[in-house]
VOBA-1610 file (N, C-alpha, C; in pm, whole numbers, padded with zeros to 5 digits, always signed):
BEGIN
Unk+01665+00539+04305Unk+01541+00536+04380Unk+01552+00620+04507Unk+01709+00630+04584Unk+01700+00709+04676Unk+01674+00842+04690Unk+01740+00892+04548Unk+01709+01018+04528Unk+01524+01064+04456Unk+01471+00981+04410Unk+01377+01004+04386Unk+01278+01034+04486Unk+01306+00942+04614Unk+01271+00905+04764Unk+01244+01084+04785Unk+01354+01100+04804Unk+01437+01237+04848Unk+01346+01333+04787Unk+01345+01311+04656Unk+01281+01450+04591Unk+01104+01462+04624Unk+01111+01330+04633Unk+00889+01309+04670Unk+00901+01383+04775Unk+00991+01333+04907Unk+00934+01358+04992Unk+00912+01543+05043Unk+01084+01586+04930Unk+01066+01756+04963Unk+00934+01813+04910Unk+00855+01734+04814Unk+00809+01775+04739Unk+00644+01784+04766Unk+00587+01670+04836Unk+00467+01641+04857Unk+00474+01578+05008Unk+00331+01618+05054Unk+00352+01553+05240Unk+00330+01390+05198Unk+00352+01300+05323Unk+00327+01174+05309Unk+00151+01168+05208Unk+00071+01221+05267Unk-00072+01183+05265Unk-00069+01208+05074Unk-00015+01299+05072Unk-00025+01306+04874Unk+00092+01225+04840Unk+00159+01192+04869Unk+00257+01087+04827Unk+00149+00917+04834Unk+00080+00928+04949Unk-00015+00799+04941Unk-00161+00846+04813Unk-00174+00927+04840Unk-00256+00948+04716Unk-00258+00953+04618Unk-00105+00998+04565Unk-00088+00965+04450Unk-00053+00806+04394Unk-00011+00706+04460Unk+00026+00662+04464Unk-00151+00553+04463Unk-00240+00554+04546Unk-00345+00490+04535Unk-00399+00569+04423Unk-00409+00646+04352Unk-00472+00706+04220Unk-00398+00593+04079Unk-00281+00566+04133Unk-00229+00491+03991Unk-00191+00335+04037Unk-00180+00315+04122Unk-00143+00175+04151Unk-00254+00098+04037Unk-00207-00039+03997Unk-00257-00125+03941Unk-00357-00235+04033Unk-00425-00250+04036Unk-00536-00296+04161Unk-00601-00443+04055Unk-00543-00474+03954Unk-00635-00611+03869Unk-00742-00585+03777Unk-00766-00680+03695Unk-00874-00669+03595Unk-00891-00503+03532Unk-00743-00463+03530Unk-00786-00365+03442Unk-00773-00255+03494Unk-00796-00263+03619Unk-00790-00093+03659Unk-00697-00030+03783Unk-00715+00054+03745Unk-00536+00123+03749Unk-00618+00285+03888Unk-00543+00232+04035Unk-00581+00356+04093Unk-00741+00311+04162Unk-00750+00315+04293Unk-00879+00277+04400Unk-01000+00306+04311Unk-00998+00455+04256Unk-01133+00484+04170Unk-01170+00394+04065Unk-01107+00357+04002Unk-01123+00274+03895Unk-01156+00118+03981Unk-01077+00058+04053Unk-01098-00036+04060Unk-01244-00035+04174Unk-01294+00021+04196Unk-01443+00048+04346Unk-01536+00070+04197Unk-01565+00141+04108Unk-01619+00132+03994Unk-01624-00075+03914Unk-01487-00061+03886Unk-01519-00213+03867Unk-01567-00310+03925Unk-01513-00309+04057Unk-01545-00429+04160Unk-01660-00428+04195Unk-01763-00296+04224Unk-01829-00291+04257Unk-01909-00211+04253Unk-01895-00155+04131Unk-01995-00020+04088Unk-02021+00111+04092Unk-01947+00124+04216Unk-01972+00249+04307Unk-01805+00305+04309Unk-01852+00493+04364Unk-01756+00554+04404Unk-01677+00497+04521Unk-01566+00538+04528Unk-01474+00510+04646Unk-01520+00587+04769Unk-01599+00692+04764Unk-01655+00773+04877Unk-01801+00631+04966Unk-01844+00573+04834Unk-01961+00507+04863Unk-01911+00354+04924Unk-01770+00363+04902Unk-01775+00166+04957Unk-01788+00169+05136Unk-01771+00077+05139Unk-01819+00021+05331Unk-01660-00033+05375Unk-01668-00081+05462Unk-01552-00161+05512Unk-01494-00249+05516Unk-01602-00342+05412Unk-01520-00492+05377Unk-01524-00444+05247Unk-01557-00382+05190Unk-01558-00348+05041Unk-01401-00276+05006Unk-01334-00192+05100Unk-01286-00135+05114Unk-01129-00181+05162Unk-01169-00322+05215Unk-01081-00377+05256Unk-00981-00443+05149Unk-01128-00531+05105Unk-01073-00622+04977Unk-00984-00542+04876Unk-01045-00399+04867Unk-00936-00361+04773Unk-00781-00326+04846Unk-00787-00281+04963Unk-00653-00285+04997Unk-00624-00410+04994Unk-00668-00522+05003Unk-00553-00628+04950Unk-00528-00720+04835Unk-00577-00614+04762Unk-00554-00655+04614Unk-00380-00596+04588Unk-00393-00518+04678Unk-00233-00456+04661Unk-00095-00540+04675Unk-00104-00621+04759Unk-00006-00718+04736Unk-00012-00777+04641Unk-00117-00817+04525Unk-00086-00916+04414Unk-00252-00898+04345Unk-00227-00795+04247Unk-00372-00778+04186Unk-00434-00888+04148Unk-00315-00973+04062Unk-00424-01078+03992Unk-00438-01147+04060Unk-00353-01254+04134Unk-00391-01309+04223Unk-00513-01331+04333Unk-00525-01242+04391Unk-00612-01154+04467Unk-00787-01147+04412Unk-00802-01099+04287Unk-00882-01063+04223Unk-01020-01100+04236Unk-01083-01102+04311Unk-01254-01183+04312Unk-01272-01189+04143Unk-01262-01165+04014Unk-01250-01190+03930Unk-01150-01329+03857Unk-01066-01386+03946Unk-01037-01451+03952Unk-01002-01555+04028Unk-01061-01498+04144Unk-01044-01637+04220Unk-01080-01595+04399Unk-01228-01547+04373Unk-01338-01508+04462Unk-01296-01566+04639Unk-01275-01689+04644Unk-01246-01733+04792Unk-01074-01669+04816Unk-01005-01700+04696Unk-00880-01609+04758Unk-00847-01479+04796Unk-00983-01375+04712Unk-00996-01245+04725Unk-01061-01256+04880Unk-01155-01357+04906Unk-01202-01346+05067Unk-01121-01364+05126Unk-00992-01478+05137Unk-00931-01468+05251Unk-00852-01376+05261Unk-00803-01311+05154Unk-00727-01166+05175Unk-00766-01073+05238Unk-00898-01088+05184Unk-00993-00929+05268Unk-00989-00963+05434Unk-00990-01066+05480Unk-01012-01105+05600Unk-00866-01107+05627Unk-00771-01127+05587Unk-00602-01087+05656Unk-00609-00926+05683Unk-00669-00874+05591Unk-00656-00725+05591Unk-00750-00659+05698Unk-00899-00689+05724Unk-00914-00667+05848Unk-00886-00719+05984Unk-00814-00841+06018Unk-00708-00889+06099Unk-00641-00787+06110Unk-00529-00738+06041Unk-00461-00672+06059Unk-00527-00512+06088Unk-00625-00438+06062Unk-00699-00349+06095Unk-00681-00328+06214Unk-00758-00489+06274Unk-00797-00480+06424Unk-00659-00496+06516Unk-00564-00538+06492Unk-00453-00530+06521Unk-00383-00430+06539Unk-00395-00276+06457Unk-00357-00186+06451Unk-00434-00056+06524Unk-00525-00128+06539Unk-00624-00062+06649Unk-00715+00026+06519Unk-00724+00017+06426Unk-00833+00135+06331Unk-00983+00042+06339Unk-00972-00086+06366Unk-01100-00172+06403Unk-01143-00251+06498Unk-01247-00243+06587Unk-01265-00343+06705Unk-01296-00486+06643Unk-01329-00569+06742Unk-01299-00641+06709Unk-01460-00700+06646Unk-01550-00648+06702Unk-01680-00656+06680Unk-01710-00600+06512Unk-01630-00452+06521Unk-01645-00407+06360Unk-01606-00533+06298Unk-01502-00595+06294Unk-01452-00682+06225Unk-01546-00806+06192Unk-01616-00850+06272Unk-01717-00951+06306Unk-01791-00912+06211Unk-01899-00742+06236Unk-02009-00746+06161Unk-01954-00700+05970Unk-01828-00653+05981Unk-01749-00687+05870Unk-01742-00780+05757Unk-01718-00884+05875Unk-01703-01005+05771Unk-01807-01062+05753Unk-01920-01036+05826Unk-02020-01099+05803Unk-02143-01062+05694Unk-02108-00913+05641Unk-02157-00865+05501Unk-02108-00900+05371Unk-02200-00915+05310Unk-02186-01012+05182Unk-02118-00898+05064Unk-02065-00971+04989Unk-01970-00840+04934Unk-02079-00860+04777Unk-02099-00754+04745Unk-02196-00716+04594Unk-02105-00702+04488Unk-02038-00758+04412Unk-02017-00734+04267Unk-02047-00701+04151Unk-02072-00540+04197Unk-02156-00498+04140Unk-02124-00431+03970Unk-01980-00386+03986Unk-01923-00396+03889Unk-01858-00474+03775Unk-01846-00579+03811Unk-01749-00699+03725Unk-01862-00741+03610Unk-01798-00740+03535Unk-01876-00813+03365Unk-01818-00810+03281Unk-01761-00691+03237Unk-01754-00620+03091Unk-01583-00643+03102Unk-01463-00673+03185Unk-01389-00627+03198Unk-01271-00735+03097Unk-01354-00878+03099Unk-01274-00976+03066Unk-01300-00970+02902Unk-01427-00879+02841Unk-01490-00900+02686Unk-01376-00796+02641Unk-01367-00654+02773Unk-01310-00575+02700Unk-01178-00522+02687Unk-01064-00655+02789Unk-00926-00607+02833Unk-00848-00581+02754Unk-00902-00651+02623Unk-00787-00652+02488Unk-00780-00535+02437Unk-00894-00476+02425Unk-00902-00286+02387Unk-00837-00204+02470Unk-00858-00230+02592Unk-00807-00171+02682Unk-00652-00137+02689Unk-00581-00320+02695Unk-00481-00295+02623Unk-00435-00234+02516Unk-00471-00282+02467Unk-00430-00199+02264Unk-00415-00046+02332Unk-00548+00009+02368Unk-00558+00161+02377Unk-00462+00215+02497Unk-00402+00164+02588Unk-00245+00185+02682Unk-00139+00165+02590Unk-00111+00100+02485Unk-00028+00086+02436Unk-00013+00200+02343Unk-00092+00240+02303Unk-00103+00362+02206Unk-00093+00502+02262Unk-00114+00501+02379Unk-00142+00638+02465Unk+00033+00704+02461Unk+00123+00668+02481Unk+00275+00743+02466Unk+00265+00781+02283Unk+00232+00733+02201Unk+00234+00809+02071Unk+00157+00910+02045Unk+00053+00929+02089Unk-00043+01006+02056Unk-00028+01133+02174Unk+00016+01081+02338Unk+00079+01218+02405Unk+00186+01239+02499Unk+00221+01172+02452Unk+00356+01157+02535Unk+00354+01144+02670Unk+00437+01182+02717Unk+00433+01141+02852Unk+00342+01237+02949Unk+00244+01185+02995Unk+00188+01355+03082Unk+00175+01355+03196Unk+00161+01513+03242Unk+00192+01576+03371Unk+00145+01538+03463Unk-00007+01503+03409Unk-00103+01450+03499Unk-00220+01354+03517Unk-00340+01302+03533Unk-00442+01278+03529Unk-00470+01281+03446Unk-00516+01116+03327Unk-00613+01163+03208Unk-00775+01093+03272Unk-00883+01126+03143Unk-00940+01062+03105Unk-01000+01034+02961Unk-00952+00878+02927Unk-00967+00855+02818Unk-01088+00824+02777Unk-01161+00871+02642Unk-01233+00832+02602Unk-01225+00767+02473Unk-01320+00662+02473Unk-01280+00545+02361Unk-01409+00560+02291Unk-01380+00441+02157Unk-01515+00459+02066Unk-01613+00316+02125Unk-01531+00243+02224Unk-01579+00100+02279Unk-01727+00093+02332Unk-01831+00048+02266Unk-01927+00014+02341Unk-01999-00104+02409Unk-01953-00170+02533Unk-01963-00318+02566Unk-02106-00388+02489Unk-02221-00318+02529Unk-02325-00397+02488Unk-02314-00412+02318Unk-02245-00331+02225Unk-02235-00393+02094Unk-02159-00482+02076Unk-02000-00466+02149Unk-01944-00581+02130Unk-01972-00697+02147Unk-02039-00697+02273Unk-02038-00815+02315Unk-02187-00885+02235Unk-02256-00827+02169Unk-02353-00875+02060Unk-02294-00924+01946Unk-02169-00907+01897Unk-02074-00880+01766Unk-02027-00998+01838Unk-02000-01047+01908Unk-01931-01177+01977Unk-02017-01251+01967Unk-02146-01249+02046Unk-02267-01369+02056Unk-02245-01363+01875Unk-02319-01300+01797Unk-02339-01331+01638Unk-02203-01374+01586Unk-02095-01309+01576Unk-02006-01437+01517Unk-01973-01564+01571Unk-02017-01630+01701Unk-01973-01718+01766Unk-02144-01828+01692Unk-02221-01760+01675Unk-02326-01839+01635Unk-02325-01858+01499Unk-02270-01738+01409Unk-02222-01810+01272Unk-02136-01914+01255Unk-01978-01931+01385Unk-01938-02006+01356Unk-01972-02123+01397Unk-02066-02170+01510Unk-02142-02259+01547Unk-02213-02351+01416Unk-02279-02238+01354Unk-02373-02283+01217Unk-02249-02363+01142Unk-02176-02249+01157Unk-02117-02296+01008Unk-02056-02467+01026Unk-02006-02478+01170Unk-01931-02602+01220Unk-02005-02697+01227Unk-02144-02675+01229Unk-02219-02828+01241Unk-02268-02828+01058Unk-02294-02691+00970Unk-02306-02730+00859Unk-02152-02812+00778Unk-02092-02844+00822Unk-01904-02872+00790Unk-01885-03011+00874Unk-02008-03054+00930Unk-01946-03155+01013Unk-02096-03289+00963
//
């Protein structure tokens, strides 16, 4: 690791060493890298979030799942609120930002689809080293997945098996 240390740092300044590094980090429910997870959490580009929006995802970084307003909404708040604590502490926030901060309601605007569709998701990471090996850079994958069918293909077999369990009972 030291030498790897060594080679980043000849290699890239700090600021792309943090960028690369927020492009792939694992952030919860699925998504991998700030863009992905500001899309999930909340719909929007990472250019478009605000400052508590923005927050919460930096502290998903200590412990994605954990963390996760997908899983456990008041623990994702008190994180977000350690994280602008510490903001204002570091001097990047007054203390007032922090106030009218916390006092905006956070929109979830993204979350739905993520829990119908993690199993594909999986499957399709697991498959990605056979099909290209290891790569240089940046993908984007495209799948044949379409949430609103699946998740219709779910309601209808869950109501056949409904039928079928009270015709059996």
């Amino acid at each position: 690791e030291f030498l790897l240390a060594l080679w980043l740092e000849r290699k890239f300044t700090k600021d792309e060493i943090l960028e690369l590094y927020l492009n792939r980090v694992y952030l919860g429910s699925g998504s991998y890298g700030v863009a992905a997870a500001a899309q999930k959490y909340f719909g929007k580009k990472v250019s478009d979030l605000n400052i508590p929006e923005s927050a919460l995802l930096a502290g998903l970084l200590k412990a994605p799942s954990r963390y996760s307003p997908v899983n456990d909404p008041k623990l994702a708040r008190a994180r977000q609120e350690q994280v602008l604590s510490n903001m204002v502490e570091a001097g990047f926030l007054t203390p007032q930002q922090q106030t009218l901060a916390l006092a905006q309601p956070l929109n979830f605007g993204g979350i739905g689809n993520s829990q119908d569709s993690q199993y594909f998701i999986d499957w399709v990471l697991d498959q990605l080293p056979d099909f290209i090996g290891r790569p240089e850079g940046d993908l984007i994958i495209v799948t044949t997945l379409d949430n609103a069918i699946q998740s219709a293909a779910g309601q209808a077999i869950g109501a056949a098996l409904d039928a079928d369990a009270q015709r059996l009972s």
